[in-house]
Backbone as numpy.savetxt, mean C-alpha at the origin, in Angstrom:
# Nx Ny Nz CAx CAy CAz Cx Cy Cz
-7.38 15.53 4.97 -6.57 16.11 3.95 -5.77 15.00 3.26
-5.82 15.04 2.01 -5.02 13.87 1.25 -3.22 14.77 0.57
-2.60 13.79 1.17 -1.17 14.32 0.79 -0.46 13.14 -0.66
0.03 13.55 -1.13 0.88 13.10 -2.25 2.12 12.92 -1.82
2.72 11.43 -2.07 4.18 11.26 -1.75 4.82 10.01 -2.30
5.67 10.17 -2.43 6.72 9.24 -2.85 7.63 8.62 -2.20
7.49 7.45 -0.79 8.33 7.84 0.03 8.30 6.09 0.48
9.53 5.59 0.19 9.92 4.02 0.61 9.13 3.64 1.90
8.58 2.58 2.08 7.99 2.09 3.28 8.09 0.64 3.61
8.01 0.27 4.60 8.09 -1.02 4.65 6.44 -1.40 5.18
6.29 -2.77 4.74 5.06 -3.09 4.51 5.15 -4.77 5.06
4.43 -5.45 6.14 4.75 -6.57 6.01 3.26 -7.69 5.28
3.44 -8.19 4.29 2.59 -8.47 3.64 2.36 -9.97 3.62
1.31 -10.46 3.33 0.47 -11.96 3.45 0.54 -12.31 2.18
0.87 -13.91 1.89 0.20 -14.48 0.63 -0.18 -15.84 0.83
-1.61 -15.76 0.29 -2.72 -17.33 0.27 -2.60 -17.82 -1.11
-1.51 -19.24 -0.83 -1.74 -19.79 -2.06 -2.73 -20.48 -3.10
-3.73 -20.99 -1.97 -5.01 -21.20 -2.91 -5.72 -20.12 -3.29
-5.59 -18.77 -3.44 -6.16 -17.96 -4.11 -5.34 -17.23 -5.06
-3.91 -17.67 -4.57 -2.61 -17.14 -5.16 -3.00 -15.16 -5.05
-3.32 -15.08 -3.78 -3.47 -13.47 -3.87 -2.49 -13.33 -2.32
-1.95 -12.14 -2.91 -0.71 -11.28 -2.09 -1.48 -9.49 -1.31
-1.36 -9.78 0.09 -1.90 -8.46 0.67 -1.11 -8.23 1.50
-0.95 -6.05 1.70 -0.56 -5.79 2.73 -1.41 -5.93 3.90
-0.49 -6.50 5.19 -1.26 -6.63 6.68 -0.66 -5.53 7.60
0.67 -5.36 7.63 1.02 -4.06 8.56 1.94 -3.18 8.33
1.87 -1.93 8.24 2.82 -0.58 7.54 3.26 -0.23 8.68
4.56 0.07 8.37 5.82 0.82 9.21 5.81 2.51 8.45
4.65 3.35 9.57 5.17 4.91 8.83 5.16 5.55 10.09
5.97 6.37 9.79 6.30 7.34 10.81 6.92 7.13 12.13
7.43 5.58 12.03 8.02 4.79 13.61 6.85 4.52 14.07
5.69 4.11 13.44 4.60 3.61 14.24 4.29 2.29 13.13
3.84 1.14 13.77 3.38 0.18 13.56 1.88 0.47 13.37
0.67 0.06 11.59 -0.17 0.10 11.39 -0.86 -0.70 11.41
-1.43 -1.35 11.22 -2.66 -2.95 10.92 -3.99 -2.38 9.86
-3.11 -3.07 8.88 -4.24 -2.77 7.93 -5.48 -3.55 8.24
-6.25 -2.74 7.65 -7.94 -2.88 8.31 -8.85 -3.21 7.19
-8.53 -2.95 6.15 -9.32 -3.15 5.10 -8.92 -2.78 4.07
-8.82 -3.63 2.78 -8.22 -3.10 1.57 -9.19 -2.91 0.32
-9.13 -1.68 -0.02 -10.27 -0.97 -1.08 -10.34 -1.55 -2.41
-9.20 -1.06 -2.48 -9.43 -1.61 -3.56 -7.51 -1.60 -4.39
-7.60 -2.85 -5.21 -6.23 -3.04 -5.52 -6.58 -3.56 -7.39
-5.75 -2.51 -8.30 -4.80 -2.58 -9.01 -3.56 -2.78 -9.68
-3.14 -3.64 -10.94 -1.63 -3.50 -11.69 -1.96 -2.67 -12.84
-0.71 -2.38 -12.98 -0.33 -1.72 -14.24 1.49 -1.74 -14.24
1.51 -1.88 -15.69 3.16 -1.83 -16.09 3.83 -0.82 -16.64
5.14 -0.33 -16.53 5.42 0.54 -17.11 6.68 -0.23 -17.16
6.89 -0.53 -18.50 7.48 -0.79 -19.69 7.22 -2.60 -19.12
8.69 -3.24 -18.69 8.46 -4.22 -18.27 8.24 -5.04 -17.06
8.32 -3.79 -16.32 7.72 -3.94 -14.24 6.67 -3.56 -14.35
6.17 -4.55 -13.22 4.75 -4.68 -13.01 4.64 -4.51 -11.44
3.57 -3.14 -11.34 3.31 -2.46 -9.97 1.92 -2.89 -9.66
1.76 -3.10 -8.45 0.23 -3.86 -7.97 0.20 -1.96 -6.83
-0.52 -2.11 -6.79 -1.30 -0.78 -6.09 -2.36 -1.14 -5.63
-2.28 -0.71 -4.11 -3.20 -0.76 -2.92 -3.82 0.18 -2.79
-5.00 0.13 -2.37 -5.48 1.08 -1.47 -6.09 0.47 -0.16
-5.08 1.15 1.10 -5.99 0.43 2.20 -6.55 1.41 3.37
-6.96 1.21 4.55 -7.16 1.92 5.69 -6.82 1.37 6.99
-6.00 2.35 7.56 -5.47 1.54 8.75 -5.83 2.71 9.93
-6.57 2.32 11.28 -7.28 3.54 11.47 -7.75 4.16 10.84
-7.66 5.49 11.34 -8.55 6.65 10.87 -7.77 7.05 9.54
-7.21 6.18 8.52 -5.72 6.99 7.99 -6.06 5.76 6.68
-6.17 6.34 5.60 -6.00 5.84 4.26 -4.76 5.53 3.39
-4.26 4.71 3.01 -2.88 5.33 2.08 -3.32 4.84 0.79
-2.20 4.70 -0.23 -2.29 4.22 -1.17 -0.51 3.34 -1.43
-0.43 2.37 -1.65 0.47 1.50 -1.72 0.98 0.75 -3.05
2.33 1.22 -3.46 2.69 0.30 -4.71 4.05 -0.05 -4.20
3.32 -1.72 -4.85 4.75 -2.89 -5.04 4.88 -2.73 -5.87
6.46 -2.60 -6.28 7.35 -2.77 -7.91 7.88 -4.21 -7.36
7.06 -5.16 -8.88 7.62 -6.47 -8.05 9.24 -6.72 -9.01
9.56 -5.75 -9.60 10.65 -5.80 -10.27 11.78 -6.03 -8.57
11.92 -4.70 -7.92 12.67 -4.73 -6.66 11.86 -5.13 -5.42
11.16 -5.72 -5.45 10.48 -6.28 -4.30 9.85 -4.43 -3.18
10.27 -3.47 -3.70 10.38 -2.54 -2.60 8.74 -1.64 -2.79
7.98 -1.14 -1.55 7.11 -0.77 -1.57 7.09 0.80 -1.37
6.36 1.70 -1.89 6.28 2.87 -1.50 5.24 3.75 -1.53
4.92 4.59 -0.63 3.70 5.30 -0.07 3.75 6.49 -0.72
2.73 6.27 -1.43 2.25 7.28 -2.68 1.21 8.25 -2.37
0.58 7.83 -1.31 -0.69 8.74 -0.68 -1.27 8.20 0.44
-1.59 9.11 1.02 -2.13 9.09 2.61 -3.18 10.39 2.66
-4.33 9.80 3.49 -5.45 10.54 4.36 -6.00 10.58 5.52
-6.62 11.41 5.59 -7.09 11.37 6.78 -8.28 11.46 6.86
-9.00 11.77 5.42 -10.51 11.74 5.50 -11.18 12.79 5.34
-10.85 13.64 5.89 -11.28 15.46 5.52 -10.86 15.52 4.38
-11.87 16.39 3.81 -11.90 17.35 3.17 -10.58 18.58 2.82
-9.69 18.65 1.99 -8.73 19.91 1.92 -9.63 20.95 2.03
């Protein structure tokens, strides 16, 4: 079931300067420690003059979707799955 949310998270994230690319590696939800496992696929887009990078990753059995506003450095969990079908 895929849920919709809007909800601050902390994220501890990697950056390789010879590729100059920035990834999440482990999510703090629910008082549980995640390890991201694979990242799907990642997007920016701006709205007005902040610029949001958007994740999509899988950590376990459990999908989310992830945006940095690199305006406030702060990350937040916009969607989560589980893989089923609603």
């Amino acid at each position: 079931m895929t849920q919709k949310l809007k909800l601050p998270i902390s994220v501890i994230s990697s950056f390789d300067h010879r590729n100059r690319r920035a990834v999440p590696v482990k999510i703090l939800f629910e008082g549980r420690e995640r390890l991201v496992s694979q990242i799907g696929f990642h997007h920016t887009f701006r709205d007005g003059r902040v610029l949001y990078h958007v994740y999509s990753v899988s950590a376990g059995t459990l999908f989310f979707r992830l945006v940095l506003d690199t305006e406030t450095l702060a990350w937040n969990l916009e969607e989560i799955s589980d893989g089923e079908s609603n």
